[in-house]
Every structure is written in C-alpha cells, then in structure tokens.
C-alpha positions in Angstrom: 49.8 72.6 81.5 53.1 74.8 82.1 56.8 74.3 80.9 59.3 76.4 81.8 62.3 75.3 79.4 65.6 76.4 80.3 68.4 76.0 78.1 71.4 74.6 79.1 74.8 73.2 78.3 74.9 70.6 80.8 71.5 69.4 83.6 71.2 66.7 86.0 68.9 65.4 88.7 69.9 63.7 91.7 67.6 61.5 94.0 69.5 60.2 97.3 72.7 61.3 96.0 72.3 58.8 93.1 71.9 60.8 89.6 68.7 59.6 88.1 68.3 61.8 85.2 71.1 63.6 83.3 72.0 65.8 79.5 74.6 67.5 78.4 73.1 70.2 75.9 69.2 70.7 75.3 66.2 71.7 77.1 65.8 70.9 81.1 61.6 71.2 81.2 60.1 71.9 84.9 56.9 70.2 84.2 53.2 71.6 86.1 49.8 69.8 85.8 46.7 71.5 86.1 43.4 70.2 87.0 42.0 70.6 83.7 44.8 69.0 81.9 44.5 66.1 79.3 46.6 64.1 76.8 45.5 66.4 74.2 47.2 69.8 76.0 50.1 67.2 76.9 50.4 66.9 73.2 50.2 70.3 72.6 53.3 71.4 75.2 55.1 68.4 73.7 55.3 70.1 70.0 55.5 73.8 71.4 58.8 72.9 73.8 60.3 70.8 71.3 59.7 73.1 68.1 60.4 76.3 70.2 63.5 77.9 68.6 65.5 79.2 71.2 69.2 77.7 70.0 71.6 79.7 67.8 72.0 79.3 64.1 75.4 80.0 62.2 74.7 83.7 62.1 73.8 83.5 66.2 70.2 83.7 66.2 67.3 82.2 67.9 66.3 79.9 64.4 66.8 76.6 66.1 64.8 73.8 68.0 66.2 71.2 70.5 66.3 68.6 67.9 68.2 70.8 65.0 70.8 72.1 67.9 71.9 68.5 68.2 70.1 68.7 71.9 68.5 66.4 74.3 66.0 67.2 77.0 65.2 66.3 80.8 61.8 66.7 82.5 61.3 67.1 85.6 57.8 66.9 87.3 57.2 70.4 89.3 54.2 70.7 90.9 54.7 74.4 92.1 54.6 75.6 89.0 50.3 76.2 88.6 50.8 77.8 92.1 48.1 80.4 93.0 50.5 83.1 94.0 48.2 86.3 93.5 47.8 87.0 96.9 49.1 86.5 100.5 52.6 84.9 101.3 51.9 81.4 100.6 51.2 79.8 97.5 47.9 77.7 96.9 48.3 75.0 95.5 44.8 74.5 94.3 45.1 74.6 90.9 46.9 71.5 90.6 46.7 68.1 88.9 45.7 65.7 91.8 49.1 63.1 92.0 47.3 60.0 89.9 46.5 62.5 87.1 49.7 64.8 87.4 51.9 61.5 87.2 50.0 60.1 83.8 50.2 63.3 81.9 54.2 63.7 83.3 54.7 60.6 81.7 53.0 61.4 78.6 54.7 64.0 77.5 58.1 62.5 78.2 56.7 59.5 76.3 55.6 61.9 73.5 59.0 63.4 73.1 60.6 60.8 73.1 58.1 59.5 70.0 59.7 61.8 68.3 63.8 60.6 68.4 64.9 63.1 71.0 67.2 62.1 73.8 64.7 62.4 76.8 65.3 61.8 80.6 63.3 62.6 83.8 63.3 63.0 86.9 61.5 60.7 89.5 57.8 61.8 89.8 57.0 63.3 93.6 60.6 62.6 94.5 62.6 65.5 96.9 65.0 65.9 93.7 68.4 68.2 93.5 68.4 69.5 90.2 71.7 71.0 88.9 72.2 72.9 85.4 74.0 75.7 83.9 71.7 77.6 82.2 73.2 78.8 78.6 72.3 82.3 78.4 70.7 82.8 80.7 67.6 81.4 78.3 65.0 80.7 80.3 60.9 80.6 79.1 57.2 79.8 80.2 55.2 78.1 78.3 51.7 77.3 78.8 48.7 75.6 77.0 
C-alpha cells in the first residue's frame, strides 16, 4: 500500500464540477492498492501518514503530526500510484488491487483515520476527479508499507 502525502494549506476534489471532498490545512493522501494488500498494511499506512511529522513546531522544524498542527486530511483513491513504470513508455498497471479490493481497503483507511478524531474527507472511489491544492512547501512524501 502507497501514500503520497502532500502538505497543504488548503485541497479540494471536485467530481462533475460539484466539490465532493475539501480541507483547509493538513495532509491531501493519494491513495494506491496493491494486490497483496490487507487491513493489517491499511492499518499500518494509517499510523505512519498520520504520526509522520512533517508540520513546523515553534522553533520551525519538522516535530509535528497532522493531528498536533491542528490539521485535517483528504484521501483520494489513486490507482496509478503501484504503476510498473521500470521499463517502456507506458505504465503497467499490474501490480494493482483489483477494484472490489482496492475500494475496501480505500475505505478502511479513511475509516481508520477517522477512528482516531481527525477531520477526514475523500474523494469518490474510481471517479474522473479534479483535485486542487496548494502544496505548503513544497512538502511532498512516499510512503509505502
């Protein structure tokens, strides 16, 4: 399973024009699946995105999570991200959750963070989404389990 966190002073999604998922401050997660994926790596992202201290203290350094920055975080579902891109010009995509599996574990880790008190929106699951943020930074991470 693969996040790459980004953080941001302000992120939204948009589906049909219509915003379905927006923060102001926090963490905007691009969310991949792999095939071997379970609820236990799910969990695993879940504490490593949200504990990952990447928000300035006082003294402006890197000591703080999402949750002690006063942040909130958006998840979007990203299926590119396990792409195979080691050779040739066009990814494979093999790697992947299949969509029934990719879906469940999508929603178990927003349902996980949110389990813990943290503001926590998402996109729509296999939706053509428009995602808009400004990255604060730029601060930008992968993180993989």
């Amino acid at each position: 399973m693969i996040a790459l966190i980004q953080r941001v002073s302000e992120a939204n999604v948009k589906v049909d024009g219509e915003i379905v998922g927006e923060i102001q401050k926090g963490l905007l997660v691009l969310l991949g699946v792999e095939k071997e994926d379970d609820e236990a790596k799910a969990k695993r992202l879940t504490e490593r995105v949200l504990g990952y201290r990447i928000f300035e203290d006082d003294a402006g350094k890197m000591n703080l999570n999402v949750q002690q920055a006063g942040g909130s975080v958006l998840v979007v579902s990203q299926f590119t991200l396990p792409a195979d891109t080691q050779k040739g010009m066009r990814p494979s995509f093999s790697k992947g959750a299949d969509h029934t599996q990719a879906e469940r574990l999508y929603d178990y880790f927003s349902d996980c963070c949110r389990e813990t008190g943290i503001v926590t929106q998402n996109g729509r699951f296999a939706a053509d989404m428009k995602v808009a943020l400004v990255n604060d930074g730029p601060v930008t991470f992968w993180l993989q389990v």
